[in-house]
Backbone as JSON Lines, residues from 0, in Angstrom:
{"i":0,"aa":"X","n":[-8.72,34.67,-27.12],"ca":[-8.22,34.45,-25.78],"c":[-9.15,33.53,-24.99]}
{"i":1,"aa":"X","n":[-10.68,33.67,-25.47],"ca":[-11.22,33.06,-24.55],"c":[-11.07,31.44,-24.8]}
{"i":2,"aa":"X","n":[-10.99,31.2,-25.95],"ca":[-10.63,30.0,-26.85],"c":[-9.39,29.44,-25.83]}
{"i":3,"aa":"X","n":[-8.92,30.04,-26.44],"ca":[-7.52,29.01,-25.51],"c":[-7.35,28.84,-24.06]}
{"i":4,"aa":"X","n":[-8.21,29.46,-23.38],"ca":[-8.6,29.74,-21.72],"c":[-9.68,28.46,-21.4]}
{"i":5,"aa":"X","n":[-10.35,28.25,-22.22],"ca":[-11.04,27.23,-22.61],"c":[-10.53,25.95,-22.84]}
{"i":6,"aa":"X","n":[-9.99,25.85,-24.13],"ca":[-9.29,24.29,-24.11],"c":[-8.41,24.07,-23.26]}
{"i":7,"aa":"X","n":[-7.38,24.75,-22.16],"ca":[-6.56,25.03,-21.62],"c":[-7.44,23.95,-20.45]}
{"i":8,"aa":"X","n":[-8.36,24.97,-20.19],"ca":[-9.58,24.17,-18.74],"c":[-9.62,22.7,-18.9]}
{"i":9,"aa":"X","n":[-10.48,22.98,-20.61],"ca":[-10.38,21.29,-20.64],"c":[-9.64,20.37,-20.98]}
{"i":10,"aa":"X","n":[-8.16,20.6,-20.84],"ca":[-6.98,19.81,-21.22],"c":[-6.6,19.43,-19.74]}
{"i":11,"aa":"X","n":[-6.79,20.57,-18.62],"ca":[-6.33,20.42,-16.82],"c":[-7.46,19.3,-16.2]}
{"i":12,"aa":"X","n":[-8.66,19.73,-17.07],"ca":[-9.82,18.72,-16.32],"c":[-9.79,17.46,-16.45]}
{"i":13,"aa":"X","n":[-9.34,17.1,-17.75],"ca":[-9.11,15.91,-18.29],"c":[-8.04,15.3,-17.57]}
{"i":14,"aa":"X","n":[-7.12,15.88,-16.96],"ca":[-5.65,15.12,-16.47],"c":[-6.18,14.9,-14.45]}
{"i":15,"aa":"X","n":[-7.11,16.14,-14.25],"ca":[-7.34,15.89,-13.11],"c":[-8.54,14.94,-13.02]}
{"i":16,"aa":"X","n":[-9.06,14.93,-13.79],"ca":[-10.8,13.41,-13.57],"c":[-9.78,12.0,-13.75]}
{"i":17,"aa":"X","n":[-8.41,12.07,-14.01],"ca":[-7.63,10.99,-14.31],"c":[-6.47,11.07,-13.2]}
{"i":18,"aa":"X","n":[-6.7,11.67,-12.14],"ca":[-5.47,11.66,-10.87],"c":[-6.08,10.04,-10.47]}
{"i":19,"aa":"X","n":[-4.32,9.93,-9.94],"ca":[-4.45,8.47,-9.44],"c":[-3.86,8.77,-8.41]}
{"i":20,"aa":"X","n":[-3.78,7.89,-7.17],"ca":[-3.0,7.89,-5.88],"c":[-2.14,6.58,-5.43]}
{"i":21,"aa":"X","n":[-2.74,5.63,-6.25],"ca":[-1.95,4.37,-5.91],"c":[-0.28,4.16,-6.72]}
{"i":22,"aa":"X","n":[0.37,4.12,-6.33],"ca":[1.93,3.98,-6.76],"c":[1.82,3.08,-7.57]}
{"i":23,"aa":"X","n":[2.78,3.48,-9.12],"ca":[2.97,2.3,-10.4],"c":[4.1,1.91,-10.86]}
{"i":24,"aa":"X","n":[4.5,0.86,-11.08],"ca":[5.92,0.33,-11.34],"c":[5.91,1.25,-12.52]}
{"i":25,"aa":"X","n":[6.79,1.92,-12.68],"ca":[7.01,2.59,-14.15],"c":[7.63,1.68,-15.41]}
{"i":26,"aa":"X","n":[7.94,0.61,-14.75],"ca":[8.68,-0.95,-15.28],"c":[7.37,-1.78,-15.95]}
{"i":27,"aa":"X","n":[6.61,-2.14,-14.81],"ca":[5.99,-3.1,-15.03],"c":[4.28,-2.55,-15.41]}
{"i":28,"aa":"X","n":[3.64,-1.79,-14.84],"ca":[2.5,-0.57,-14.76],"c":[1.68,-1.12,-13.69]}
{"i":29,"aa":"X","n":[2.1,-2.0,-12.55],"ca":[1.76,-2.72,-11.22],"c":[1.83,-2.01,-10.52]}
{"i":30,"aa":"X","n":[1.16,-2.05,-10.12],"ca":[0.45,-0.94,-8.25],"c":[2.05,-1.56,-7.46]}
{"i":31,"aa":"X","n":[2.35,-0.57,-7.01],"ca":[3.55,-1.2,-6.17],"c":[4.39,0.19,-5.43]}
{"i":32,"aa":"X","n":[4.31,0.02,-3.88],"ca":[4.86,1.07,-3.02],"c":[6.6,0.59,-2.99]}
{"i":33,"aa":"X","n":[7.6,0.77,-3.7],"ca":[8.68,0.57,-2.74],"c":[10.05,1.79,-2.43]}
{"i":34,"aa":"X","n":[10.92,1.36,-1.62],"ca":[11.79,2.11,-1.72],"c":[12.87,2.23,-1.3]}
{"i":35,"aa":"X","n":[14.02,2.73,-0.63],"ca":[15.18,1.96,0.67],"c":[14.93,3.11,1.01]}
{"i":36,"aa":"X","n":[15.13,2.65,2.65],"ca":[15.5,3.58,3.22],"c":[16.36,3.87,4.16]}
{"i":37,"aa":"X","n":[17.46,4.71,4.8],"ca":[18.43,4.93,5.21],"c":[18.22,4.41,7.19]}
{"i":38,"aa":"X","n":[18.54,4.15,7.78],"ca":[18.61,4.01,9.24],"c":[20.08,4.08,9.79]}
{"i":39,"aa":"X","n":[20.24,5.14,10.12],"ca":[22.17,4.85,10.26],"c":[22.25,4.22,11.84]}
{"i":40,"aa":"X","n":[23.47,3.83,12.28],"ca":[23.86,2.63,13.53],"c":[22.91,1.97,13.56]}
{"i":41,"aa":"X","n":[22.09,0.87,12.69],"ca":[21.32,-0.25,13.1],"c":[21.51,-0.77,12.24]}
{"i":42,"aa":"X","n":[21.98,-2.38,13.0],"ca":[22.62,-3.54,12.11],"c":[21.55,-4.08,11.22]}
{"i":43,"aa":"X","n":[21.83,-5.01,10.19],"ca":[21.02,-5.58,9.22],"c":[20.32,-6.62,10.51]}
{"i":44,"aa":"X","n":[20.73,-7.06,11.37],"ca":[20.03,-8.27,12.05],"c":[19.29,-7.44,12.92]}
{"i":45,"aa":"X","n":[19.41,-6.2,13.71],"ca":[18.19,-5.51,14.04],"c":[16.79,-5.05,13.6]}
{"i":46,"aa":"X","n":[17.39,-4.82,12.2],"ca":[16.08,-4.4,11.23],"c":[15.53,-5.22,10.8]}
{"i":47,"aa":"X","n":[16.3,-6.52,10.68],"ca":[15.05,-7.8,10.41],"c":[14.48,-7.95,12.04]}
{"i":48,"aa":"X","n":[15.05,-8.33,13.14],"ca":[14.35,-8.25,14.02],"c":[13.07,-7.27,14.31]}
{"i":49,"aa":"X","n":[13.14,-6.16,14.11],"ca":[11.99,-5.45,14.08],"c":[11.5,-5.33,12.96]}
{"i":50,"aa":"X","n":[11.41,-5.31,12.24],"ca":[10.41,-5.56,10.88],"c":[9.59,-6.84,11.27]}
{"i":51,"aa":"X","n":[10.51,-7.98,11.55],"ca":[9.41,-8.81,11.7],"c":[8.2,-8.75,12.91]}
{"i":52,"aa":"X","n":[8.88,-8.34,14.19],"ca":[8.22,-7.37,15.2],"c":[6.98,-6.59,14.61]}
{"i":53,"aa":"X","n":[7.18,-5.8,13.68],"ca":[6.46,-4.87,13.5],"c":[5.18,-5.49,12.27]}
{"i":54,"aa":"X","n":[5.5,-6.52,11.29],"ca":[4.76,-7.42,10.78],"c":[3.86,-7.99,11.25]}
{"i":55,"aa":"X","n":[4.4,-8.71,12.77],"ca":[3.69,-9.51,13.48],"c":[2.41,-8.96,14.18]}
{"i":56,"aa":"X","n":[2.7,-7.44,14.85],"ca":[1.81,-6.3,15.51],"c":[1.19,-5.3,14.61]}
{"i":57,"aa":"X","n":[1.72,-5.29,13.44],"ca":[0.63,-4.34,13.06],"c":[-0.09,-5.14,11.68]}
{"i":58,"aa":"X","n":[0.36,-5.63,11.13],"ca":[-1.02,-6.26,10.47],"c":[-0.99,-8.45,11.0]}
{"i":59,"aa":"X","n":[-1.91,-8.22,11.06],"ca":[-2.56,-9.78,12.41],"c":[-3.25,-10.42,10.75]}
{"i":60,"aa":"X","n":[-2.05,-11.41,10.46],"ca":[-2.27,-12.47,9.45],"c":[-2.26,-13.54,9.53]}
{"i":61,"aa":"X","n":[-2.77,-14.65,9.12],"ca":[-2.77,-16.3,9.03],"c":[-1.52,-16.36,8.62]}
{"i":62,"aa":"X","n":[-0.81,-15.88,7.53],"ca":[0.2,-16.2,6.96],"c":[1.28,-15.77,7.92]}
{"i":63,"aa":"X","n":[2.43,-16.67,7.94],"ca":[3.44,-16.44,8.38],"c":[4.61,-15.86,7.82]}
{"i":64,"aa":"X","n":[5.45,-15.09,8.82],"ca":[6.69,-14.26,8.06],"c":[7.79,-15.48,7.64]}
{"i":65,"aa":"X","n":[7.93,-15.43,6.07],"ca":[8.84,-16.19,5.49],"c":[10.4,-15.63,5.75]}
{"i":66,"aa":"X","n":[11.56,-15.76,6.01],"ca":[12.6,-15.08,6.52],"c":[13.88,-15.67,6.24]}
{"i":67,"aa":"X","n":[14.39,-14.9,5.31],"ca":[16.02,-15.79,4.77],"c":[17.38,-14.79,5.12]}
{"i":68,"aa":"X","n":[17.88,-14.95,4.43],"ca":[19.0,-14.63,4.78],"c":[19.42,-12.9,5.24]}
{"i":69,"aa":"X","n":[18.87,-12.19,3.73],"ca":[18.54,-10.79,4.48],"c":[17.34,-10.21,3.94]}
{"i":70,"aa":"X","n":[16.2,-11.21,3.87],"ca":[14.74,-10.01,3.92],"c":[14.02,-11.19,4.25]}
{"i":71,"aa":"X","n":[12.46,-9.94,4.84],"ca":[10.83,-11.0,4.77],"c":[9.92,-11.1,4.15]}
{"i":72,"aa":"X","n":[9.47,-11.83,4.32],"ca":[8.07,-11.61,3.28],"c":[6.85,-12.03,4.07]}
{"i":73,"aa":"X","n":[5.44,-11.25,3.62],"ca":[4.52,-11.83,4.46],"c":[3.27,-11.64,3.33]}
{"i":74,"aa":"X","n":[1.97,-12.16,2.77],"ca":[1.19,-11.76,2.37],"c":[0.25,-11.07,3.65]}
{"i":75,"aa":"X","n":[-0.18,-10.14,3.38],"ca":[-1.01,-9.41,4.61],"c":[-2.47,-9.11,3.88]}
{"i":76,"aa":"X","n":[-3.53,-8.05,4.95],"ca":[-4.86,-8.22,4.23],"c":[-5.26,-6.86,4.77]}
{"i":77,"aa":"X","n":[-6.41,-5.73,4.19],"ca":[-6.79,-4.81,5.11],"c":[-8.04,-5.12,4.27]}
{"i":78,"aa":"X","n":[-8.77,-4.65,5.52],"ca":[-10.5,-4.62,5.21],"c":[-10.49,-3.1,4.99]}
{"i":79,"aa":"X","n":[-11.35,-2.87,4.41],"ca":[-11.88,-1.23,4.12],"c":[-13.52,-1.06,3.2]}
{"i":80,"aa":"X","n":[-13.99,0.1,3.03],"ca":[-15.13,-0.01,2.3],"c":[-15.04,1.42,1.98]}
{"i":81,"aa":"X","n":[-15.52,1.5,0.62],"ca":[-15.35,2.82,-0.09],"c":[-16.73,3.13,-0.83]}
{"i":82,"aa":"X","n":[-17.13,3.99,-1.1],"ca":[-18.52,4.59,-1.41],"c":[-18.68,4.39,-2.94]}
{"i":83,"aa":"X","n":[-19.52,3.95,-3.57],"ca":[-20.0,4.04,-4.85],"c":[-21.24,4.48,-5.21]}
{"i":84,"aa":"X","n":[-21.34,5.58,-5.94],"ca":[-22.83,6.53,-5.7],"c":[-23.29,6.34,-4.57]}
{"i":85,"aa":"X","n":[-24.76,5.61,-4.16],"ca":[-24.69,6.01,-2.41],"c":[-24.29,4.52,-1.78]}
{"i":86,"aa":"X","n":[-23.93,3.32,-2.24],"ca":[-23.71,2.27,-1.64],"c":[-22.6,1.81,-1.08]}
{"i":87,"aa":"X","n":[-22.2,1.18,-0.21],"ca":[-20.67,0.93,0.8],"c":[-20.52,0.07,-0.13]}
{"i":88,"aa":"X","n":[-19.29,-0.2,-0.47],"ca":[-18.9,-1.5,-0.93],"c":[-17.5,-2.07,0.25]}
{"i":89,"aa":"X","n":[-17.87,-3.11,0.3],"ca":[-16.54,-4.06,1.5],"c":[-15.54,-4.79,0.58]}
{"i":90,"aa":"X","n":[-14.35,-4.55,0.83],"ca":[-13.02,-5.05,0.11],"c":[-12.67,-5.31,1.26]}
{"i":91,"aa":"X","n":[-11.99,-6.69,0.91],"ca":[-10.55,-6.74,1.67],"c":[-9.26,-6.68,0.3]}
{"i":92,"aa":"X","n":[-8.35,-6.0,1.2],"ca":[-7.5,-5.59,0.11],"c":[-5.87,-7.03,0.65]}
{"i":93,"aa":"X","n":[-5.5,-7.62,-0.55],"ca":[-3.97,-8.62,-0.47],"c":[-3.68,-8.07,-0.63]}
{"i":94,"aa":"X","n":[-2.16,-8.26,0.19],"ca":[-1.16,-7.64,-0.72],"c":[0.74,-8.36,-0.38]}
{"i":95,"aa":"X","n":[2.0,-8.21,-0.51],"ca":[2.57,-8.88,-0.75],"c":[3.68,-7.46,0.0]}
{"i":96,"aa":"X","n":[4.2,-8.16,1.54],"ca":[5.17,-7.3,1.89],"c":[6.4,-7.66,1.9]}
{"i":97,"aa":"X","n":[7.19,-7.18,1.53],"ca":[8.96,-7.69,1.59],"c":[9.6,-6.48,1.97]}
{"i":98,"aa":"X","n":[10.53,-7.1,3.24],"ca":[11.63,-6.33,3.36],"c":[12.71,-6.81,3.46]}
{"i":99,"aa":"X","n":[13.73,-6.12,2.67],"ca":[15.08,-6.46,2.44],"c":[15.96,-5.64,3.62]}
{"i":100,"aa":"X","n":[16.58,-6.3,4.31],"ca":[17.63,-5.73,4.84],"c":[19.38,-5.65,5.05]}
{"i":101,"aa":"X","n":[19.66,-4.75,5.13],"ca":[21.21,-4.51,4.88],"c":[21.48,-3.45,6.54]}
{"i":102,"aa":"X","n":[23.2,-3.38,6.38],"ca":[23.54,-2.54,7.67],"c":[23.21,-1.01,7.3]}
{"i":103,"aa":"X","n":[22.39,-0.62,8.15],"ca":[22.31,0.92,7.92],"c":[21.1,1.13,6.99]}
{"i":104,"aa":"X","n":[20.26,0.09,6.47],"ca":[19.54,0.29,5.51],"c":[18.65,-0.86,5.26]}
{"i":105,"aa":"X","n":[17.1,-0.59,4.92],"ca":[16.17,-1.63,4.31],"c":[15.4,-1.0,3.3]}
{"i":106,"aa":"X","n":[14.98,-2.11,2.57],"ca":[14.01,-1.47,1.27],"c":[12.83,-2.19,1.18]}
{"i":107,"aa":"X","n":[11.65,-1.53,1.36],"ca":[10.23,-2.1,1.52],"c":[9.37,-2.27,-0.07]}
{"i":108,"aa":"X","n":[8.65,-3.49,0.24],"ca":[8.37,-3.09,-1.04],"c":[6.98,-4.07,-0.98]}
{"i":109,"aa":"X","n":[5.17,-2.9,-1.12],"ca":[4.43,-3.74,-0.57],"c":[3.56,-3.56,-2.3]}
{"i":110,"aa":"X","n":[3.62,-5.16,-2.92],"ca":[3.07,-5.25,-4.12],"c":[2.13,-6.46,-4.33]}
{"i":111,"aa":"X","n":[1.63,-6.95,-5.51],"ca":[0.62,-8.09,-5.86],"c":[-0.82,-7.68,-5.36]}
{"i":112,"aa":"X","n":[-1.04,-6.34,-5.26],"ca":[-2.21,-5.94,-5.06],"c":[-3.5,-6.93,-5.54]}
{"i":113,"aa":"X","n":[-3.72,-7.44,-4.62],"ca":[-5.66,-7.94,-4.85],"c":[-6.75,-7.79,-4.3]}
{"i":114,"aa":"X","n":[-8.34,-7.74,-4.86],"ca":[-9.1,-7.6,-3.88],"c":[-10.11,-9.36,-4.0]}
{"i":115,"aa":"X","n":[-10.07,-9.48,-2.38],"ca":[-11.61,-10.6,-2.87],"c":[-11.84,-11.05,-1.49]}
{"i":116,"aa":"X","n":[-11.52,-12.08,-0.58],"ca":[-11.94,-12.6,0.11],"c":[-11.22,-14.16,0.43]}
{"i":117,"aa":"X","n":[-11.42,-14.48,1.6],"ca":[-10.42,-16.05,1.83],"c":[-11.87,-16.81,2.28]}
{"i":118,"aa":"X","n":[-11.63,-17.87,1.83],"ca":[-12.79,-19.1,1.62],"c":[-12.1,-20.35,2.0]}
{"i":119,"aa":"X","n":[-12.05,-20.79,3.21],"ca":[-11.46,-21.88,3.63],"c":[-10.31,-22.24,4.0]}
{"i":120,"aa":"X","n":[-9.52,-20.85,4.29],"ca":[-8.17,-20.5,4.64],"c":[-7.5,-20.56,3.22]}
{"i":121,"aa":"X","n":[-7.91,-20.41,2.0],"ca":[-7.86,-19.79,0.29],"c":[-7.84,-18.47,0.06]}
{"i":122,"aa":"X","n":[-7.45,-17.83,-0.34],"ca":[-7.68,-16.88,-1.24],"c":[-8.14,-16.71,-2.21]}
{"i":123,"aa":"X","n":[-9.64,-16.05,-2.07],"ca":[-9.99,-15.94,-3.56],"c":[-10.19,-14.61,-4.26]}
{"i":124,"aa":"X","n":[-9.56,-14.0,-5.01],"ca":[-9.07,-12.73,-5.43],"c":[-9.15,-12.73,-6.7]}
{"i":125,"aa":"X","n":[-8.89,-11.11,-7.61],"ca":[-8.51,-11.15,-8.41],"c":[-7.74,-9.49,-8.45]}
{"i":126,"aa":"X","n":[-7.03,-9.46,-9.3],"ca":[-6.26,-8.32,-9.74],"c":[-6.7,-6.97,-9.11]}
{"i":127,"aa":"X","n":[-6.1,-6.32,-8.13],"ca":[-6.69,-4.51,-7.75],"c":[-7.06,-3.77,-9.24]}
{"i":128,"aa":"X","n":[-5.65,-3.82,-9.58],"ca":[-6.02,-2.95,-10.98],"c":[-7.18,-3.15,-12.09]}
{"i":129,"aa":"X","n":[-7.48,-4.37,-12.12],"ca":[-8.24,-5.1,-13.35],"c":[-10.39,-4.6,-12.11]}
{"i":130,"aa":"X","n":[-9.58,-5.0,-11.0],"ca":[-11.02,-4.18,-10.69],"c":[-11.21,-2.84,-10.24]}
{"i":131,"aa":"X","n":[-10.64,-2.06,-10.09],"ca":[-10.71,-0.56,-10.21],"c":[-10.66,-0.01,-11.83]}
{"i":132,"aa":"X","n":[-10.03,-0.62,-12.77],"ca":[-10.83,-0.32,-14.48],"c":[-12.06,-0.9,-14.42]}
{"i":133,"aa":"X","n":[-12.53,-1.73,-13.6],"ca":[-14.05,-1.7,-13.93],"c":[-15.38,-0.56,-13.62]}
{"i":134,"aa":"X","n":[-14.4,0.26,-12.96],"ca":[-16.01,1.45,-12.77],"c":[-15.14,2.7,-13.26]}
{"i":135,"aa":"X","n":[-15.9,3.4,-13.33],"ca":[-15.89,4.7,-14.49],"c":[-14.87,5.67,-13.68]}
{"i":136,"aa":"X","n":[-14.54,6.13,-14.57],"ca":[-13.19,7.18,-14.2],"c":[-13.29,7.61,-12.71]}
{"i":137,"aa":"X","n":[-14.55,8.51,-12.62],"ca":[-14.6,9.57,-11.5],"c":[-14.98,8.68,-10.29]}
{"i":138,"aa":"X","n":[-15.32,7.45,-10.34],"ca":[-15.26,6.67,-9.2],"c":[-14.17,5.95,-8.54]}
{"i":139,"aa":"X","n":[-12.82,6.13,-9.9],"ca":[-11.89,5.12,-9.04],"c":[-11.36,6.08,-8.03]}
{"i":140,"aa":"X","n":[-10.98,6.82,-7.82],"ca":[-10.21,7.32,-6.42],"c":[-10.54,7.61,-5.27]}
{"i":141,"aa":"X","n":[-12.09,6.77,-5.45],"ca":[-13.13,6.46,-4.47],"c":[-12.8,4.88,-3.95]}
{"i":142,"aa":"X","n":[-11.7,4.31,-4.49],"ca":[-11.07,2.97,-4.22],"c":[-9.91,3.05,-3.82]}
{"i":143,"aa":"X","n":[-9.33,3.93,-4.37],"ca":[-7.85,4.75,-4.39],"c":[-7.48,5.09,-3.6]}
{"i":144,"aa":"X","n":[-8.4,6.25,-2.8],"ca":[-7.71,7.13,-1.78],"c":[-7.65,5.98,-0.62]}
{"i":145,"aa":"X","n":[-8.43,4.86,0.01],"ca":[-8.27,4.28,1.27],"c":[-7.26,3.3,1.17]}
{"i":146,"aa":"X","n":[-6.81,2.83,-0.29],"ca":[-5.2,1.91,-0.19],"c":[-4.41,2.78,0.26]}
{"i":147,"aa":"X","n":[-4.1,4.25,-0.78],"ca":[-3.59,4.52,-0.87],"c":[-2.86,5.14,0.69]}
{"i":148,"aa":"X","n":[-3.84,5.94,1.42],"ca":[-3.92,6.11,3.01],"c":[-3.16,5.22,3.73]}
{"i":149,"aa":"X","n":[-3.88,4.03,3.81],"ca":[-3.33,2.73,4.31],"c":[-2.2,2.25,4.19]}
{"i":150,"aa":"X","n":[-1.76,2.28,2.9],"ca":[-0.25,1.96,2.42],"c":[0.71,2.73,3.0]}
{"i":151,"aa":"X","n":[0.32,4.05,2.92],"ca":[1.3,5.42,3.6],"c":[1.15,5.7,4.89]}
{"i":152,"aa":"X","n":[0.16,5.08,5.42],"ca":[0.52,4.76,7.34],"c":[1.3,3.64,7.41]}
{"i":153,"aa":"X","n":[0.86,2.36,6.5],"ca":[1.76,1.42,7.17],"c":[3.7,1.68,6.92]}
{"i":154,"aa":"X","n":[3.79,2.32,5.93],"ca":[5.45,2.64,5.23],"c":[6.0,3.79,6.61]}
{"i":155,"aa":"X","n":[4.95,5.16,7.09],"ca":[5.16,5.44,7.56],"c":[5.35,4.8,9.31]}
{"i":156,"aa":"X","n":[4.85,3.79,9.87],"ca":[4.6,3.26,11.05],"c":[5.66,2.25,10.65]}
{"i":157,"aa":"X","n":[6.17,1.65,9.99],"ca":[7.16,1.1,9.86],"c":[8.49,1.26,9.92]}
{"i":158,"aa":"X","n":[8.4,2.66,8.92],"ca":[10.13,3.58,9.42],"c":[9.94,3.85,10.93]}
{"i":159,"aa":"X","n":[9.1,4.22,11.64],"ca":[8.93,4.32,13.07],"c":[9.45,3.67,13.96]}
{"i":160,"aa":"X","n":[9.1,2.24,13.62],"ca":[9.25,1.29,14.07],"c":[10.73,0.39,14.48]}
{"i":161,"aa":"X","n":[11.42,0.5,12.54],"ca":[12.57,0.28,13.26],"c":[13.97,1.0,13.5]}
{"i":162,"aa":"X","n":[13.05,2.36,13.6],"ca":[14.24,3.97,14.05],"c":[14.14,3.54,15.44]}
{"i":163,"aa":"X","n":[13.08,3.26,16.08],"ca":[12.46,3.34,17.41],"c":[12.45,1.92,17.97]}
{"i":164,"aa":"X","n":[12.11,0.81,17.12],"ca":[11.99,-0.17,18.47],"c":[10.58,-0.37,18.5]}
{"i":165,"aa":"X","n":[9.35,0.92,18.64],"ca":[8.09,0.28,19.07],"c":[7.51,0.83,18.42]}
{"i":166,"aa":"X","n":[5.48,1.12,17.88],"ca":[5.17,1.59,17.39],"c":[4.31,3.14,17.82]}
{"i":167,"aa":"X","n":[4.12,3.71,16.87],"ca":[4.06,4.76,16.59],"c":[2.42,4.84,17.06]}
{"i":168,"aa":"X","n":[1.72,5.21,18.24],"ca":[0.61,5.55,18.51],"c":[-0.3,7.1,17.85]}
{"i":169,"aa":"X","n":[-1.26,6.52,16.47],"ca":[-1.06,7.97,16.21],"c":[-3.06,8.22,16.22]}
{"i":170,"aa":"X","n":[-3.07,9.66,16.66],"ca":[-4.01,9.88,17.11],"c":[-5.27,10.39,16.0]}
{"i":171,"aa":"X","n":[-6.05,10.57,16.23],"ca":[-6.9,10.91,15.2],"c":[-7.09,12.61,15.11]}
{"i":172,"aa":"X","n":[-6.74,13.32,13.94],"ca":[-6.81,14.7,13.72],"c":[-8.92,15.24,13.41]}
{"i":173,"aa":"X","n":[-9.09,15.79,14.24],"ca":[-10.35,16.44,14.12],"c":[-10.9,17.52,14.7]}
């Protein structure tokens, strides 16, 4: 009994030193948040109106909102810094927002994850994923948890946004 109470432990430990938090195309194996979501009485030309509204005010980019017929696109950027044994490390994190819109409905979808830095109004980056396999297991969700955060305020401040019209002032829990 104690045997199998045992490998049991270390079969759960093994799956939990390997939790991830960042969303994966199950398609492609690309970091990628998307999804539709429902808004009933608001036209497709409202929800692009506020999406792009809400693009423009909540993440403050060089790049401009590209905008066709029914979705946007914007590359956007977040700064953050995450702990590695005792040292800060500074990322800025790319990434690639599109929203599609329809009557009653849009589908977000924020992918092309990169980390690096802009050098002359450039981007110089390389792959999220390809640099979070570079440090050892028990450190990536020490990279993980602040996209992952980030990603799920902005999806959440976004449905906010165009249920509502404006954004979502949210306070700090402590």
């Amino acid at each position: 009994m104690k045997r199998l109470i045992f490998s049991v432990s270390i079969i759960l430990f093994s799956f939990v030193s390997q939790a991830q938090l960042i969303m994966i195309d199950s398609e492609t194996g690309d970091y990628r948040y998307e999804d539709v979501v429902a808004v009933e009485g608001i036209s497709k030309n409202q929800i692009k109106e506020r999406a792009s509204k809400w693009l423009n005010s909540y993440y403050k980019s060089a790049d401009s909102i590209s905008i066709d017929s029914s979705s946007l696109h914007q590359k956007s950027s977040y700064q953050f810094s995450w702990k590695f044994i005792k040292k800060n490390i500074p990322l800025e994190l790319f990434f690639d927002i599109t929203i599609k819109t329809k009557d009653n409905r849009y589908k977000y979808d924020f992918s092309n994850f990169q980390v690096g830095k802009k050098v002359n109004g450039n981007i110089d980056s390389s792959d999220l994923k390809a640099y979070i396999e570079r440090f050892p297991v028990k450190y990536q969700i020490y990279i993980e948890e602040p996209i992952n955060t980030e990603i799920t305020k902005a999806i959440n401040s976004l449905a906010y946004f165009i249920s509502n019209g404006k954004l979502k002032i949210d306070e700090d829990d402590w």
